[in-house]
C-alpha positions in Angstrom: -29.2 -41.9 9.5 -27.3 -45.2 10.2 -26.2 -46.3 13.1 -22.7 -45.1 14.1 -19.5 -48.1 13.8 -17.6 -46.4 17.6 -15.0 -49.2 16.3 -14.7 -48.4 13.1 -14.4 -44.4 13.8 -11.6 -45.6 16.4 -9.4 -47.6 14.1 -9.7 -44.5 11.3 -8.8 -42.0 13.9 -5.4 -44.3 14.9 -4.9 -44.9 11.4 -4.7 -41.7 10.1 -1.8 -41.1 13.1 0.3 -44.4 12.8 -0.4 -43.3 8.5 1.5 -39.9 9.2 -1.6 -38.0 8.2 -1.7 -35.7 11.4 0.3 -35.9 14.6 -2.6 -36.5 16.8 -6.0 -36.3 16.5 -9.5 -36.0 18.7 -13.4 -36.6 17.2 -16.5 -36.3 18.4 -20.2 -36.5 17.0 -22.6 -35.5 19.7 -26.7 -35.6 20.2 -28.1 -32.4 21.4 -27.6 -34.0 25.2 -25.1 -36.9 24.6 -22.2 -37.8 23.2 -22.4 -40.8 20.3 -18.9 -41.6 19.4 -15.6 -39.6 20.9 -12.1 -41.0 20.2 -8.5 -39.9 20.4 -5.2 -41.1 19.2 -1.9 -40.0 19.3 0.3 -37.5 21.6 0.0 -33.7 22.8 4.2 -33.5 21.5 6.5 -35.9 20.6 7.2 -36.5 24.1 3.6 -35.4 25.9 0.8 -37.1 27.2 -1.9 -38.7 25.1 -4.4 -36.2 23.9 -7.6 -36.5 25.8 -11.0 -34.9 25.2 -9.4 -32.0 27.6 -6.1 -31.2 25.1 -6.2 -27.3 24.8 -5.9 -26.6 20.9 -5.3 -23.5 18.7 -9.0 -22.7 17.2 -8.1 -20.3 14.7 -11.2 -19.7 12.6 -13.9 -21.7 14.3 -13.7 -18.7 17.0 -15.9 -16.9 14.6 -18.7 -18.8 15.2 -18.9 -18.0 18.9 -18.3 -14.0 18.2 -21.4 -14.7 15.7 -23.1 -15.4 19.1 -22.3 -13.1 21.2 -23.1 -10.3 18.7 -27.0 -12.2 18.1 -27.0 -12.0 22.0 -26.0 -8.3 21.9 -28.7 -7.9 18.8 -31.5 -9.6 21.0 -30.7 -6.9 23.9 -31.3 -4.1 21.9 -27.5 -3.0 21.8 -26.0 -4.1 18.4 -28.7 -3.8 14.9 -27.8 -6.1 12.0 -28.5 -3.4 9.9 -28.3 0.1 11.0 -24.5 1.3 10.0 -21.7 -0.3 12.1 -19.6 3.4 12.2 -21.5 4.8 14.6 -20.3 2.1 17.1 -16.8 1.8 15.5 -15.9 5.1 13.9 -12.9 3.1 12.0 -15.7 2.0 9.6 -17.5 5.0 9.4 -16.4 6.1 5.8 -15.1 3.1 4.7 -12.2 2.8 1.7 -12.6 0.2 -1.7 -8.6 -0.4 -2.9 -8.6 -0.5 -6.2 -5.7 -0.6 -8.6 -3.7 0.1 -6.0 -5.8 3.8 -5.5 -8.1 4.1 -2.9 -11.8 5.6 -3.2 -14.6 6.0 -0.5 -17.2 2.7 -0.8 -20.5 4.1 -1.4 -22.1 1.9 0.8 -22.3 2.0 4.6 -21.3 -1.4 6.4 -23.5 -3.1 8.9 -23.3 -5.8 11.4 -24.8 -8.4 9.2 -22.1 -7.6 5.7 -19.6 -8.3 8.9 -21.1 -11.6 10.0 -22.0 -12.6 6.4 -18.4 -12.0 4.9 -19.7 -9.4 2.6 -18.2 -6.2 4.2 -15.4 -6.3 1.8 -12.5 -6.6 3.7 -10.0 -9.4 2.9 -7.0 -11.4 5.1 -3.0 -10.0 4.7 -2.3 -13.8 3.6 -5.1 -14.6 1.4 -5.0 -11.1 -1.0 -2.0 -9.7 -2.8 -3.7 -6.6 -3.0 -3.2 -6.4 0.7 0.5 -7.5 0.8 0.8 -4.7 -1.7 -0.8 -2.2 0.4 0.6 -2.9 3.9 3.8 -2.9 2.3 3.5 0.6 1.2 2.7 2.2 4.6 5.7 4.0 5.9 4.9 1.8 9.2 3.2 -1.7 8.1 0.9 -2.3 11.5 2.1 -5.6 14.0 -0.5 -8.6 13.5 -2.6 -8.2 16.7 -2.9 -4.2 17.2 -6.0 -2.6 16.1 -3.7 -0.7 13.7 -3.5 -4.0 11.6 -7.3 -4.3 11.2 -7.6 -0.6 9.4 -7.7 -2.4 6.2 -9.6 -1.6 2.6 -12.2 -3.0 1.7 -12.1 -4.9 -1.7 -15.3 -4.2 -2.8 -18.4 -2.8 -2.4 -20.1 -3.9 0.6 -23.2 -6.7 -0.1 -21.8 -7.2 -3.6 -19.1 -10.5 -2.7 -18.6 -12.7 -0.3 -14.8 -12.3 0.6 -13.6 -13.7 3.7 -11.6 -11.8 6.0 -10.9 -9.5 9.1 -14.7 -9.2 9.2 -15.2 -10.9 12.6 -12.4 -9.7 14.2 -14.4 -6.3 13.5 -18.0 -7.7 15.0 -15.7 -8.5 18.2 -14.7 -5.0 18.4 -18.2 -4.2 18.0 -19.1 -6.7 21.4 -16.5 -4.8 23.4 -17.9 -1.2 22.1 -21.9 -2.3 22.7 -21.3 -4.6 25.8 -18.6 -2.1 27.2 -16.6 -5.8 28.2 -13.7 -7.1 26.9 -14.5 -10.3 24.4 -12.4 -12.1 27.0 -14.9 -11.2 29.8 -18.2 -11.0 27.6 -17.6 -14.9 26.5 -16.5 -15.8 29.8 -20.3 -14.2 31.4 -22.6 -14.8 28.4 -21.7 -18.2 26.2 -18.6 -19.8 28.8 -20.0 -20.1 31.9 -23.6 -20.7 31.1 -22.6 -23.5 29.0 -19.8 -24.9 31.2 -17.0 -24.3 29.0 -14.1 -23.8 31.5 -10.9 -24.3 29.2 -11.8 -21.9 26.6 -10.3 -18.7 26.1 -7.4 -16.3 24.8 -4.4 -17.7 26.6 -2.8 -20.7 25.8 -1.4 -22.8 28.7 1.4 -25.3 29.1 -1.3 -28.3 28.2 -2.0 -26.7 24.9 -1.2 -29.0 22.7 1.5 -28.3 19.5 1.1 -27.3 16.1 2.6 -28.7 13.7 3.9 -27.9 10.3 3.8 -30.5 7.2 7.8 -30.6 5.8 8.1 -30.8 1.7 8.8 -34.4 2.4 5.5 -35.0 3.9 7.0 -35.3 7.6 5.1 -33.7 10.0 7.5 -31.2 12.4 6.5 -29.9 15.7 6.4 -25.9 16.3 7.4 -23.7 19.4 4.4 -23.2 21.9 2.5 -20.3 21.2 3.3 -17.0 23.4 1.2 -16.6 26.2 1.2 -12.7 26.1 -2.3 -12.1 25.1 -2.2 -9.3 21.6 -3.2 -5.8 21.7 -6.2 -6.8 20.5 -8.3 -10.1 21.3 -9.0 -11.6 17.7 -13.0 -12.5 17.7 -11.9 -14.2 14.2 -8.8 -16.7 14.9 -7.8 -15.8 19.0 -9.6 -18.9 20.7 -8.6 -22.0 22.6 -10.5 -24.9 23.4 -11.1 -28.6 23.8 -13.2 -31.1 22.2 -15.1 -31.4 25.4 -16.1 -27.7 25.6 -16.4 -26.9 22.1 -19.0 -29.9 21.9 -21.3 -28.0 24.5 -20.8 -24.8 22.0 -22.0 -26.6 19.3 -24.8 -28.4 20.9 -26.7 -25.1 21.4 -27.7 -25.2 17.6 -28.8 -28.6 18.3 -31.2 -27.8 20.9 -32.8 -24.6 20.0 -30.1 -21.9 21.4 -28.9 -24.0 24.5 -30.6 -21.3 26.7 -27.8 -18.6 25.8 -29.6 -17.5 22.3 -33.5 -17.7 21.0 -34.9 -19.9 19.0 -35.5 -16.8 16.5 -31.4 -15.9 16.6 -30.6 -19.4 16.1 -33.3 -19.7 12.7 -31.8 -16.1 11.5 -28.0 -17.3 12.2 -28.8 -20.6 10.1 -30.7 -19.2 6.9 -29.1 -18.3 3.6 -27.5 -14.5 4.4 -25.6 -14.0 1.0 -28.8 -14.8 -1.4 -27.1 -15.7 -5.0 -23.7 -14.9 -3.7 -21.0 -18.1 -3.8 -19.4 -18.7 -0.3 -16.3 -21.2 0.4 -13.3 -20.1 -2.1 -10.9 -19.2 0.6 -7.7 -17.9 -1.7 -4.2 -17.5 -0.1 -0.7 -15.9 -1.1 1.2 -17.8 1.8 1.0 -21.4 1.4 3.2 -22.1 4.3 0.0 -21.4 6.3 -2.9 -21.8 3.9 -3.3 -23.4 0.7 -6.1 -22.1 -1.7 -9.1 -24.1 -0.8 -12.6 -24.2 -2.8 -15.1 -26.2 0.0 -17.4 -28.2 -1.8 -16.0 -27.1 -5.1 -19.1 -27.1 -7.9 -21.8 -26.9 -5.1 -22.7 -23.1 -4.8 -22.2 -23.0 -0.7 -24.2 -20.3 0.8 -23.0 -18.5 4.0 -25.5 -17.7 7.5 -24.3 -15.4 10.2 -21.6 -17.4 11.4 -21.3 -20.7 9.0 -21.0 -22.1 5.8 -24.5 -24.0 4.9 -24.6 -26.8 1.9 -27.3 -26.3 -0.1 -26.9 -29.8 -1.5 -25.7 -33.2 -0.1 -22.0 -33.4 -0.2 -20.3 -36.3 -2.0 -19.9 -38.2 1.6 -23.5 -38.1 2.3 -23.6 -34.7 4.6 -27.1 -33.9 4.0 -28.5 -30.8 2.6 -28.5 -27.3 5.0 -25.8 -28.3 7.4 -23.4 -25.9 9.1 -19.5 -26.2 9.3 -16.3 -24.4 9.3 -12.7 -24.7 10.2 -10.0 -23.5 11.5 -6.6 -22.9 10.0 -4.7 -25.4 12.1 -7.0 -28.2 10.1 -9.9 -28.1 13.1 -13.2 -28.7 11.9 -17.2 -29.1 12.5 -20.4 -29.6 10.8 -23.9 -29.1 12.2 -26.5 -31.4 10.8 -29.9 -29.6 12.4 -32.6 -32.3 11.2 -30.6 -35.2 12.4 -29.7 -33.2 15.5 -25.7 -33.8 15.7 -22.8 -32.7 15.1 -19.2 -33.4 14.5 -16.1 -31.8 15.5 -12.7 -33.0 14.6 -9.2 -31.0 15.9 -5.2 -31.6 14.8 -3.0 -28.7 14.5 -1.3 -28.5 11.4 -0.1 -26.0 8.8 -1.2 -25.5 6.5 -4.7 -25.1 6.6 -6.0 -27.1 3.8 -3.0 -29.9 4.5 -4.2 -33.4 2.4 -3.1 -35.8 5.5 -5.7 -33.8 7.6 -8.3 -33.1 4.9 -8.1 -37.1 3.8 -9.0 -37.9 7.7 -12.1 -35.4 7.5 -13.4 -36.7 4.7 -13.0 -40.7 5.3 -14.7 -39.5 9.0 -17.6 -38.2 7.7 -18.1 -41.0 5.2 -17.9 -43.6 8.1 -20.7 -41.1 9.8 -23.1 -41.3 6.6 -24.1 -43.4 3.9 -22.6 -42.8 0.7 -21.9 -44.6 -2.5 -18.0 -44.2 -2.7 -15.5 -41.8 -0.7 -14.6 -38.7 -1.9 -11.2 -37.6 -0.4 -11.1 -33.9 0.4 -7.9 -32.3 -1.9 -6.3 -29.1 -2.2 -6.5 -27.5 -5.5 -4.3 -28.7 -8.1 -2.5 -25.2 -8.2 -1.8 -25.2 -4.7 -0.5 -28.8 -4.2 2.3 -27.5 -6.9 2.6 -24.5 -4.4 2.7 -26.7 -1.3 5.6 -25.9 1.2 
């Protein structure tokens, strides 16, 4: 790999903020025990303090990937099985429902740990399937977003037959409380926080927590009211996180350095191989485009899924080699893991929509400044989406 530009990285990251691509903006690429290149630009809020490497931000989706964790920790003490059937842990899932034309039948297939980690339980997001919409909006009382009413969902389709992101993880967190008999605030905060030093991660936002920020039809980018600080019902091992760049580095550099001391080297292999066989990961569809445009990652590549990650099986068209790791989140944070190389990358704005082209142009002209490749490919939404796009 070529040697990093720090300069170069610097000047994109200001550029895309003086260009009205995101508000503000921090980067990183880290070693397994060093940082390479970290850089910030912009402000917290329109009248905050610059963001620093210590700005709390929303984490949506790339909470997952620590839940995946603590349930391979939970798997390594004997209290959770990848494969033995979830419902006798969480009876919810015990005789699971497939919607289907609108009618319910039972799923003839048991769910485990692993269809949850793997996306391939079945179950879906309220935003992302109409099906859904349809059938929440038939209950005589639709459930609040954050009770544990609001995950009793259908499943979609047979579990182990398609990989169809959803409340999955939120599920596998409930699954961490019921085996570790902890709250996921606490469990993280004993097992993966403090052993890894991550002291500003967790449920509850503070007053530093920097804004999100929604993208106006005229391409302005608005600021949003600060989260509530009330933590939900129910702590959301799917999309409930916040961190910084700092301490979600030192998450990411355990799969850089064989488990980081938190998870063996045997977890780490089995969390980074191929979990969905011929299945297609990445299509992430969405009936709410004011908070997530449909999105095909690495459209034409057929993306595979671990426990935990998305993994390319081929390079990507900015030169991310072959069997890295990454997600997102839906306020436009993202990562990738590059395990022979032995860094990582992590970039965090907060904007909605997930998917948003100012933010997804900034990924992609990142990670071709951090590899070789013959011409830029720019990140887009679909076509059909950017005719959709709030």
């Amino acid at each position: 790999m070529r040697r990093i530009n720090r300069a170069s990285l610097q000047h994109l990251l200001n550029g895309a903020v003086a260009g009205g691509d995101v508000p503000y903006i921090a980067a990183a690429v880290t070693g397994p025990d060093a940082l390479i290149f970290q850089g910030m630009a912009g402000l917290s809020s329109p009248n905050g303090p610059p963001v620093t490497a210590d700005t709390p931000v929303w984490l949506a989706s790339m909470t997952k990937p620590i839940t995946s964790v603590a349930a391979m920790q939970l798997v390594e003490a004997g209290k959770l099985s990848l494969d033995a059937p979830i419902g006798a842990l969480l009876p919810e899932l015990a005789h699971p429902q497939i919607l289907e034309n609108g009618m319910l039948r039972p799923a003839e297939t048991k769910i485990t740990l692993r269809h949850l980690l793997t996306h391939t339980a079945g179950f879906s997001y309220p935003y992302a399937s109409p099906d859904y919409a349809a059938y929440f909006a038939s209950l005589p009382t639709p459930p609040k977003p954050g009770t544990r009413a609001a995950l009793n969902a259908p499943l979609l389709c047979e579990p182990g037959t398609r990989w169809e992101y959803g409340l999955s993880t939120d599920w596998v967190g409930l699954a961490v409380e019921a085996a570790s008999g902890l709250t996921l605030g606490a469990y993280f905060a004993t097992h993966i926080f403090a052993p890894l030093g991550m002291a500003c991660t967790g449920f509850t936002p503070g007053p530093a927590t920097a804004l999100l920020h929604r993208r106006a039809p005229d391409g302005t980018l608005t600021p949003m009211p600060p989260p509530p600080a009330t933590p939900p019902e129910v702590l959301s091992g799917g999309a409930g996180l916040y961190s910084t760049l700092a301490d979600y580095l030192k998450f990411l550099r355990i799969f850089l350095s064989g488990g980081g001391g938190i998870l063996t080297p045997a977890s780490l292999a089995e969390m980074c191989r191929n979990q969905i066989g011929p299945l297609r990961a990445g299509h992430l569809r969405s009936i709410t485009p004011g908070f997530m445009l449909d999105t095909d990652i690495n459209p034409g590549i057929d993306n595979k899924w671990g426990l935990g990650f998305l993994i390319n099986p081929q390079t990507g068209p900015n030169g991310r080699p072959a069997g890295c790791l990454s997600w997102a989140g839906a306020a436009n944070t993202y990562f990738w893991i590059d395990p022979a190389a032995r860094r990582a990358a992590l970039l965090l704005t907060q904007i909605l929509p997930f998917s948003d082209a100012g933010a997804l142009k900034t990924y992609s002209r990142f990670e071709h400044a951090v590899y070789p490749s013959p011409q830029l490919q720019v990140i887009r939404p679909s076509p059909t989406d950017r005719d959709i796009m709030p």
